[in-house]
C-alpha positions, 0 to 999 in steps of 0.5 A: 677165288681161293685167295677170297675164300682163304681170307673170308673163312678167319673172317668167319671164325672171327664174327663166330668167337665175337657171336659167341661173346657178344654182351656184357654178361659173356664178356664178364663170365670170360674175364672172371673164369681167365682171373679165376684160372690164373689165380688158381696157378699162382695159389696152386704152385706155391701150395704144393710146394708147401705141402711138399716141404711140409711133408719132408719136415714130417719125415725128419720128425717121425725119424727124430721121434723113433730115434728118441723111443729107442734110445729111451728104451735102450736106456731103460734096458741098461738101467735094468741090466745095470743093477746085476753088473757088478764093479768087481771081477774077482774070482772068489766073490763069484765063486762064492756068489755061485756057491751060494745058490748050489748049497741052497739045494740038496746037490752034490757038487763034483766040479767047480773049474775056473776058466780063463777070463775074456774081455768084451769092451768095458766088461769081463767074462768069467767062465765056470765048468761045473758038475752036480749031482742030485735029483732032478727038481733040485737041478732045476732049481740051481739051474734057474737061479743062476739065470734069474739071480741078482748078477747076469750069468748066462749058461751056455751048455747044458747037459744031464747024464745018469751013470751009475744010477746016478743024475749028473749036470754039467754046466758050463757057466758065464758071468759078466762084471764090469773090468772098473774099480770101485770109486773107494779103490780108486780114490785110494789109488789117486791118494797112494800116487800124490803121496810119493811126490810129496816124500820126495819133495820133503827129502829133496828139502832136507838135502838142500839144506844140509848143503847149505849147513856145509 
């Protein structure tokens, strides 16, 4: 009786699905939703796979396109800040530049030291100790023209004393100039050096030829 039983109920099952699937309209219905599911993953996959490459090309450009906005902005930066390096870092030129802007104003000046000059990659650090007597206005004045003048000069201490009555500023003052020659000096370097082989070849003839005279 079990074994009938255990064999009858796939029996069952089987006229249930062959019942639910009876007629043309359910067999199309089954057929087109088995196509429409199988075309659905053979789309899908490749889709996403583009989407997911199409989105890491997306992030390589943003970072091309950042990259790009800072190198056009440092270059913008290095043309502005090009226009105050000069090519020269002798320190009479600077003295004078700096004097320029001090006997503008009615100021004293007490001090002007010279101190020992720094490289910093392709440029020179100049460093001035300077001391002013005078009123306030006027200071200020010599103060922010030194730091809006036409060369990059950088004050990295400031300090106001009254002795004596008397309004005093000490600055210590740092310029910055690019450690290269001008393309004049240069080109008069090169000429200087092709110049002393061509002697030395044209002595080097005449004794040869002496020799030969003997």
């Amino acid at each position: 009786m079990e074994e009938q039983s255990s064999k009858e109920s796939p029996a069952k099952a089987k006229n249930k699905w062959a019942d639910r699937l009876r007629g043309r309209a359910r067999m199309g219905v089954a057929c087109i939703g088995g196509v429409v599911v199988l075309g659905m993953m053979g789309v899908t996959n490749p889709l996403l796979e583009r989407v997911a490459a199409a989105q890491v090309r997306l992030k390589k450009a943003e970072t091309r396109a950042a990259l790009a906005a800072d190198v056009a902005s440092l270059r913008h930066q290095a043309e502005q800040y090009k226009k105050k390096l000069p090519r020269t870092n002798d320190l009479n030129d600077w003295t004078e530049y700096l004097l320029t802007g001090i006997r503008g104003e009615p100021v004293k000046l007490v001090r002007m030291d010279p101190k020992e000059q720094t490289s910093v990659g392709q440029c020179k650090v100049l460093t001035w100790q300077i001391d002013l007597e005078g009123d306030y206005q006027s200071l200020a004045r010599v103060l922010s023209w030194m730091e809006n003048g036409k060369r990059l000069v950088r004050v990295d201490r400031f300090a106001m004393q009254l002795p004596n009555g008397k309004l005093m500023m000490s600055l210590v003052v740092r310029g910055l100039a690019l450690d290269k020659p001008e393309s004049g000096q240069s080109e008069t370097f090169v000429g200087a050096t092709g110049a002393a082989p061509a002697k030395a070849q044209s002595g080097k003839a005449r004794t040869q030829k002496g020799g030969v005279q003997k």
